[in-house]
Backbone as CSV, one residue per row, in Angstrom:
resi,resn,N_x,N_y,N_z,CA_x,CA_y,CA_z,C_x,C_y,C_z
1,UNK,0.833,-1.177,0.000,0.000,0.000,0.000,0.882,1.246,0.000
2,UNK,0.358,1.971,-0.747,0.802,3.611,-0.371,1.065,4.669,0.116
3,UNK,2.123,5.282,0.911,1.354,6.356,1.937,1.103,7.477,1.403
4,UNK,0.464,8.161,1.639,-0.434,9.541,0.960,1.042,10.294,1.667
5,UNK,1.347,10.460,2.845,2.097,11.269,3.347,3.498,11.470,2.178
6,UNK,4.210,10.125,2.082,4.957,10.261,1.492,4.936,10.794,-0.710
7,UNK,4.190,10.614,-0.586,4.130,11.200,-2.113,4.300,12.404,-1.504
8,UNK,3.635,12.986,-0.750,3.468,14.634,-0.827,4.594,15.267,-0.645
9,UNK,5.412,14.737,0.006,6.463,15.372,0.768,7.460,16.047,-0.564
10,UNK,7.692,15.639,-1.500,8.634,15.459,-2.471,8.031,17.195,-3.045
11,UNK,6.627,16.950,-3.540,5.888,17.601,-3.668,6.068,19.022,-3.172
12,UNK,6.107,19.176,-1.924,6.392,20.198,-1.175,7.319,20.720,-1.385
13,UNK,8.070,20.024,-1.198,10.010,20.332,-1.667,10.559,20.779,-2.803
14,UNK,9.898,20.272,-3.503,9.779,21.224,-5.142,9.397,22.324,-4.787
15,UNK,8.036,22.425,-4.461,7.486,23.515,-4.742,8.284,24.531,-3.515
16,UNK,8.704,24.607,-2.504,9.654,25.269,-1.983,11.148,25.951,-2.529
17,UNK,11.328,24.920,-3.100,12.833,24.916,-3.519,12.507,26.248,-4.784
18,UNK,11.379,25.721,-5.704,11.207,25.836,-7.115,11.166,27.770,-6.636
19,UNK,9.998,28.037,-5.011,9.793,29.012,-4.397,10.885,30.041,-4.429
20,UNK,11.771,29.268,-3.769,13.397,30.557,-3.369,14.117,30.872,-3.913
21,UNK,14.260,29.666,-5.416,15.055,30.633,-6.517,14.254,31.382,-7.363
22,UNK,12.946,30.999,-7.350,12.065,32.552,-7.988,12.509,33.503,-7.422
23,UNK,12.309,33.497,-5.619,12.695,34.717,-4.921,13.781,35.270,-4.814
24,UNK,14.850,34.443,-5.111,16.358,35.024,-5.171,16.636,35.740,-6.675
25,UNK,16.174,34.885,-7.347,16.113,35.238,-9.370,15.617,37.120,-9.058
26,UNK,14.760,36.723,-8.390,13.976,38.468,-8.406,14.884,39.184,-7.884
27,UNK,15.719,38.652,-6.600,15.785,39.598,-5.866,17.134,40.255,-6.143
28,UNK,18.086,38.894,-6.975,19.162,39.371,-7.882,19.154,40.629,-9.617
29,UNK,17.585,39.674,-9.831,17.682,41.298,-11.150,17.083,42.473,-10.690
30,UNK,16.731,42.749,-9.421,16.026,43.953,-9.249,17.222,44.592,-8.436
31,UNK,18.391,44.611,-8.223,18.912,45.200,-7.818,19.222,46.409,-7.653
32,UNK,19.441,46.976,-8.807,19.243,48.306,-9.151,19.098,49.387,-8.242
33,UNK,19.770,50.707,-7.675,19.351,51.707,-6.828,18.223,52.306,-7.099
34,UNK,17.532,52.736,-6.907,16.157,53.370,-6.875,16.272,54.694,-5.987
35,UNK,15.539,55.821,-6.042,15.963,57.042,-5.202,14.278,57.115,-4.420
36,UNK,14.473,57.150,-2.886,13.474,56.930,-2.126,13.501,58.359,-1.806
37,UNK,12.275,58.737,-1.599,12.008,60.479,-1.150,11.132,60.340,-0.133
38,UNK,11.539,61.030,1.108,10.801,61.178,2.426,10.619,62.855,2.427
39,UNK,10.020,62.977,3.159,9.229,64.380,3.600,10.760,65.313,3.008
40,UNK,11.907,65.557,4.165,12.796,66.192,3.630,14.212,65.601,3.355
41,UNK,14.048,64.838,2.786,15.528,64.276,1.766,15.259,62.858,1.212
42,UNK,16.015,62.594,0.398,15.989,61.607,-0.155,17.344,60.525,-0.578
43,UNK,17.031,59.174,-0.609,18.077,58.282,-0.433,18.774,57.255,-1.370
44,UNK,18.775,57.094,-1.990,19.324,55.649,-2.903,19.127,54.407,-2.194
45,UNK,18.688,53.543,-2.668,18.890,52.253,-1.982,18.546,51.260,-2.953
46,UNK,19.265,49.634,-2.970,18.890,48.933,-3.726,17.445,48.640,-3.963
47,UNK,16.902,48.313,-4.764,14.971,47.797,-4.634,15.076,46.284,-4.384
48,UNK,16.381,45.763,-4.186,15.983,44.203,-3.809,16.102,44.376,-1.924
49,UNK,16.698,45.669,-1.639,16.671,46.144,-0.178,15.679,46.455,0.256
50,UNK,15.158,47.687,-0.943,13.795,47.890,-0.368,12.424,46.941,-0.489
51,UNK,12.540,46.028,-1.212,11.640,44.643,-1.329,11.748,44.268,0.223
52,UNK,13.103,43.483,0.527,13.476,43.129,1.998,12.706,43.686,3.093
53,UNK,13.290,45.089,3.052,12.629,46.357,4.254,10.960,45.980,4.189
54,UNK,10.370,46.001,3.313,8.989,46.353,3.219,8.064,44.540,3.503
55,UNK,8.654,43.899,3.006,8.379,42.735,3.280,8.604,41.958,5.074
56,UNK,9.484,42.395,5.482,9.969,42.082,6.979,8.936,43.433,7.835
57,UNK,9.037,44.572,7.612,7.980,45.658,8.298,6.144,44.945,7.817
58,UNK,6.041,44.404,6.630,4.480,43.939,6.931,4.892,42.328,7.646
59,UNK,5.751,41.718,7.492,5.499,40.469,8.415,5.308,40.969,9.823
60,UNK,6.252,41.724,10.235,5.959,42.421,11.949,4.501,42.821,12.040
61,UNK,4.052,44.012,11.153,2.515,44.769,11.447,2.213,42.908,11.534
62,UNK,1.962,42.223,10.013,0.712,40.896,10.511,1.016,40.632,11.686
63,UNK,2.429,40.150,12.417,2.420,39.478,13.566,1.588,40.069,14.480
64,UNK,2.009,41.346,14.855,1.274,41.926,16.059,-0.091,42.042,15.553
65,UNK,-0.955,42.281,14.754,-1.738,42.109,14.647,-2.720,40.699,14.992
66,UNK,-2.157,39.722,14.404,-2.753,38.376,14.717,-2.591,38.553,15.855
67,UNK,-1.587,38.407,17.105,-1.545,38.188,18.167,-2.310,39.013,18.841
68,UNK,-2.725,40.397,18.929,-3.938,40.690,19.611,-4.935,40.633,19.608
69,UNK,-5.436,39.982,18.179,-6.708,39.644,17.469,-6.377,38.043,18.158
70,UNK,-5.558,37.126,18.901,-5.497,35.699,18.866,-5.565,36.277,20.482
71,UNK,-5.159,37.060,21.259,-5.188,37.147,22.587,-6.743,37.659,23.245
72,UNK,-7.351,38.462,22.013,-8.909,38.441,22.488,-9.712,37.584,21.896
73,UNK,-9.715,37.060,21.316,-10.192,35.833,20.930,-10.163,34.535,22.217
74,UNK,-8.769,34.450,22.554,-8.542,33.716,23.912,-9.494,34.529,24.844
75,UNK,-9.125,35.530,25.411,-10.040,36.279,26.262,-11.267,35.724,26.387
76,UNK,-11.870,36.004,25.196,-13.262,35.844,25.163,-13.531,33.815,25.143
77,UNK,-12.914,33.227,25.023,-12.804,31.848,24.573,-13.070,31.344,26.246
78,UNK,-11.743,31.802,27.358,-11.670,31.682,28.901,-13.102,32.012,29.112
79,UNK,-13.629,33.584,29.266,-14.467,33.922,29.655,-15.710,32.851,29.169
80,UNK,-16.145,32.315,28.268,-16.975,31.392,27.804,-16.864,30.215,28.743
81,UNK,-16.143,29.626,28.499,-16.074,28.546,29.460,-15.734,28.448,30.485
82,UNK,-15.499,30.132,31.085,-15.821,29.897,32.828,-17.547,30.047,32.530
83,UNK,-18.427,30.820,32.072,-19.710,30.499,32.173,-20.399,29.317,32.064
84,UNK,-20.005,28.656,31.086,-20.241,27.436,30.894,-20.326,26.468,32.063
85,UNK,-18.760,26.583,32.601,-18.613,25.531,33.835,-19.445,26.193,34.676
86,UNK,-19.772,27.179,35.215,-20.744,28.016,36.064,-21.861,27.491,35.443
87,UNK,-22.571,27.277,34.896,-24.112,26.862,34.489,-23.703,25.464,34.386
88,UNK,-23.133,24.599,33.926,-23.015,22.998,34.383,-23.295,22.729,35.937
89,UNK,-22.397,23.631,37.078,-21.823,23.356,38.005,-23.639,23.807,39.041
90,UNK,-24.110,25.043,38.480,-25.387,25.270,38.700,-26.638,24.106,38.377
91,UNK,-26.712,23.644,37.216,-27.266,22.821,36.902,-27.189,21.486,37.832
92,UNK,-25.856,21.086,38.234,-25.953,20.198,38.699,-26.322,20.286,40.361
93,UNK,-26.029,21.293,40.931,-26.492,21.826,42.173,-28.303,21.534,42.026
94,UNK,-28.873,22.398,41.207,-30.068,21.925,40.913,-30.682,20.822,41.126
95,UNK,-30.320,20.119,40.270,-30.586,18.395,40.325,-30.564,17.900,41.277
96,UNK,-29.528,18.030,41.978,-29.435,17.534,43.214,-30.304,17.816,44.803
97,UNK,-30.446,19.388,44.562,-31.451,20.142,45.451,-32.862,19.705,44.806
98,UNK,-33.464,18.852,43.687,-34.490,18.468,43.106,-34.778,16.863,43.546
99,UNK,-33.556,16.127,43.827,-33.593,14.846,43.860,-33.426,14.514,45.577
100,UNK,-33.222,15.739,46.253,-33.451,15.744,47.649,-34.554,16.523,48.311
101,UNK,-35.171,16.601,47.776,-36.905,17.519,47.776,-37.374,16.463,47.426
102,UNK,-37.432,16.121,46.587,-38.185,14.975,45.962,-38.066,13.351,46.809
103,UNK,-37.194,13.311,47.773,-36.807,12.137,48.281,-37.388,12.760,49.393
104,UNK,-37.414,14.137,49.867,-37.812,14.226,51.264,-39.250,13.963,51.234
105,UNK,-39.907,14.486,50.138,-41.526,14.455,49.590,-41.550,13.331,49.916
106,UNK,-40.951,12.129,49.259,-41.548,10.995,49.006,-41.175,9.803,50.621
107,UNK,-40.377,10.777,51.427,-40.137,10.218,52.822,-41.298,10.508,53.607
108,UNK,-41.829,11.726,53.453,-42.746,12.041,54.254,-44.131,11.619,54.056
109,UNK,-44.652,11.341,52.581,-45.386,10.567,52.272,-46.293,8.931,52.600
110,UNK,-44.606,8.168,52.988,-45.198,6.812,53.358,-45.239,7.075,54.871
């Protein structure tokens, strides 16, 4: 028999590999200086630098972003299932204050 796992793997690896010399191919012909202009002056810098710069500054923004969007999400996730266990833990208090009423009823009865 076959494993599914292993076909894929190869798969992956191509397509990775095939990935980083696209990204290097680029990042070698775009070399070129480019002249960057800020409010008051302006700079030269390679565009396979400024690819770099701009690519590493949005991986940071996503990070922090996910992570406070993943830390209230948790927040709210805790807070849920302390209610939860609070209405189980109620519920079962219930039952029990129902099944000892009901036993006292049925003591006093015979």
């Amino acid at each position: 028999m076959h494993d599914k796992n292993k076909e894929k793997i190869p798969y992956k690896l191509f397509a990775t590999v095939v990935s980083i010399v696209a990204i290097i191919t680029f990042f070698i012909m775009n070399y070129n200086p480019v002249s960057v202009t800020f409010i008051f002056f302006t700079i030269k810098v390679p565009l396979t630098l400024l690819f770099f710069i701009c690519m590493i500054l949005g991986i940071f923004i996503t990070t922090i972003y996910w992570k406070n969007k993943y830390k209230k999400l948790k927040n709210k996730f805790d807070r849920v299932e302390k209610l939860l266990f609070s209405k189980e833990n109620l519920e079962k208090e219930t039952k029990v204050e129902k099944q000892y009423i009901e036993e006292e009823e049925n003591g006093f009865e015979v």
